[in-house]
N, C-alpha and C positions, 0 to 999 in steps of 0.2 A: 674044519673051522669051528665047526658046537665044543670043543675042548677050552677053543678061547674064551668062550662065553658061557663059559658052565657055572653052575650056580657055585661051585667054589670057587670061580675067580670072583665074580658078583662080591658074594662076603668078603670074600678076602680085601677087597679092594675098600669095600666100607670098615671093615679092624682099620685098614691103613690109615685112612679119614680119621678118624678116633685115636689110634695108636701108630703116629708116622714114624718116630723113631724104630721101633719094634717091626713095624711095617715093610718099612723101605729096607731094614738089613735081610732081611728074609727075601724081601725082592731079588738085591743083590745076591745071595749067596745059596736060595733054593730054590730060584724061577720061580717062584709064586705069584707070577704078574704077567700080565696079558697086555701084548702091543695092542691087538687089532680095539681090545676094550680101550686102552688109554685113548687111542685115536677116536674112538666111537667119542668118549667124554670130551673130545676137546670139540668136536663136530654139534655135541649139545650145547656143550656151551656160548658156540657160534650162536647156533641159533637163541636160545635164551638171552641172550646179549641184543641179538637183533628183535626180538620180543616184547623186550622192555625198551628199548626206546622207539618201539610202533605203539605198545598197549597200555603203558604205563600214565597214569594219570594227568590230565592237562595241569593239576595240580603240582608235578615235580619232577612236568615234562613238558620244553618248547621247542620239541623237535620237528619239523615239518614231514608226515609219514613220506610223502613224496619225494622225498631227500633220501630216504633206507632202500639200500639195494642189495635183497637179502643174498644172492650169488654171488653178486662183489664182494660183503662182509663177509662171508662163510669163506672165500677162495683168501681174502685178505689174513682172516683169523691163520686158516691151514698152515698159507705160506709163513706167517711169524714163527709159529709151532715149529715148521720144520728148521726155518731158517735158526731160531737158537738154540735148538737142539745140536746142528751139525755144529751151528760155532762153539758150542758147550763141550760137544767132542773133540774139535780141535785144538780148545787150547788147556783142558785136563788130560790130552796126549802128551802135552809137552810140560804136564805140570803133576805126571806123574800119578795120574788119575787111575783106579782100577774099574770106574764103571765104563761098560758098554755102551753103546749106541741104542742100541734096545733097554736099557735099563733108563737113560738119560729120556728117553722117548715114553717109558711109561712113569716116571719120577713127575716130570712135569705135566704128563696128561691127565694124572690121576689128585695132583694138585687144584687142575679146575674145576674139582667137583665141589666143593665147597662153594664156589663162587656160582657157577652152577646155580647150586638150590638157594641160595642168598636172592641171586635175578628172580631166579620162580618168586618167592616168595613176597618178597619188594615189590614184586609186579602185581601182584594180587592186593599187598596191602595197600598200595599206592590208590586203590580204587574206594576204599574206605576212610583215607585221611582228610580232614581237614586243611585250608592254609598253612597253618599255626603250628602243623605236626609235623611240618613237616622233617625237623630235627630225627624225629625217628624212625623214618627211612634212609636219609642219609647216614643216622648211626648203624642201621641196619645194612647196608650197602659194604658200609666202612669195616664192619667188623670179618662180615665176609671175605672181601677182598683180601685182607689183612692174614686170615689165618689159610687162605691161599696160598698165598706168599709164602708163608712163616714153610707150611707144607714142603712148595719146591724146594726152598734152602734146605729143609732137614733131609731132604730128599737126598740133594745136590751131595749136601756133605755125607751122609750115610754109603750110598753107592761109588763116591768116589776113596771111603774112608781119611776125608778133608775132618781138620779143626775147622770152630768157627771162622778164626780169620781169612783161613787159606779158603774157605766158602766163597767168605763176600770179596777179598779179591779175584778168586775167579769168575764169579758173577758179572764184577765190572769189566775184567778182561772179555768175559763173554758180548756184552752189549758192545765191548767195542770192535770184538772180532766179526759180530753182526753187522756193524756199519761197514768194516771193511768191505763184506761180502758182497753189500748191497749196491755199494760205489760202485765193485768189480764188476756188477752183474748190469747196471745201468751205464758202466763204461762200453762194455762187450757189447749189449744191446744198439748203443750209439752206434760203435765201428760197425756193428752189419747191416743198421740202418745204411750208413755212408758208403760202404761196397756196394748194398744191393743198388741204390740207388743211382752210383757211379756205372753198372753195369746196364743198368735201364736206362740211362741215358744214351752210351754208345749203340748199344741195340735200339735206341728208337733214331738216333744220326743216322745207322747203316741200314733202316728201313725208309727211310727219309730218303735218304741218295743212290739208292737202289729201284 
């Protein structure tokens, strides 16, 4: 396991941050990336996420802390993570994609990191602005997010060796193979509600008339 986390993948993962074109094909083509670390980042980034709208200033936050359920957020974060990762794999299978599973898994894990330290820091400044400022948190927030993003695409397209367009089309195929998933898996959920329940019922008749 210290192989995943060795101070070479540490760096290598910050060049990425800095240099994601350059980054992400060396990913793809010399293993230079580490699952267990990209999962580790998207795990911080749960938390950092749920950090700043507990710690973040009543100034450019009306969140009720009572409201953050940081085991829900951190389990809800996960399951996004993995849920578009697998539909990112499923429809660059059919679209001709050369990245792995593993690759798609640290492409987008290592894209959180930017937002990541964006939260950290927002969350600190937030405690020193004014009303008035508060423009520059939200730009600060915004810029974060933003080169996040930019990350995953370069990511996306690099490892799958996509053009831009065939990127953001698979992108949107992806979000929408995501919603299929999620129908599928809240249909499925239904129907074994409805079995188990159909079988707890005759089992509580036949204990009933017995």
């Amino acid at each position: 396991m210290r192989k995943y986390f060795s101070g070479e993948k540490w760096s290598y993962m910050l060049y990425t941050i800095s240099h994601p074109m350059d980054g992400y094909y060396w990913i793809r083509h010399a293993e230079r990336g580490s699952v267990p670390l990209a999962v580790l980042m998207v795990v911080l980034f749960s938390v950092c996420f749920t950090a700043n709208r507990l710690l973040a200033s009543f100034v450019v936050n009306d969140i009720n802390p009572r409201a953050v359920d940081i085991l829900y957020e951190l389990g809800g974060v996960l399951a996004f993570y993995l849920l578009l990762c697998v539909s990112n794999w499923c429809v660059t299978c059919l679209m001709n994609g050369e990245g792995r599973m593993k690759d798609i898994i640290i492409a987008v894990g290592y894209g959180t990191v930017p937002i990541t330290m964006v939260l950290l820091l927002s969350t600190l400044i937030s405690q020193f602005i004014a009303d008035d400022e508060q423009a520059f948190y939200t730009l600060l927030l915004a810029a974060g997010i933003a080169y996040g993003v930019i990350m995953i695409l370069i990511g996306i397209m690099q490892i799958h060796n996509y053009t831009l367009g065939k990127t953001l089309i698979t992108l949107f195929l992806t979000f929408v193979a995501l919603l299929i998933i999620v129908f599928l898996i809240l249909l499925l959920t239904n129907l074994l509600g409805m079995v188990y329940n159909f079988f707890r019922s005759v089992y509580t008749e036949i204990i009933f008339r017995t």
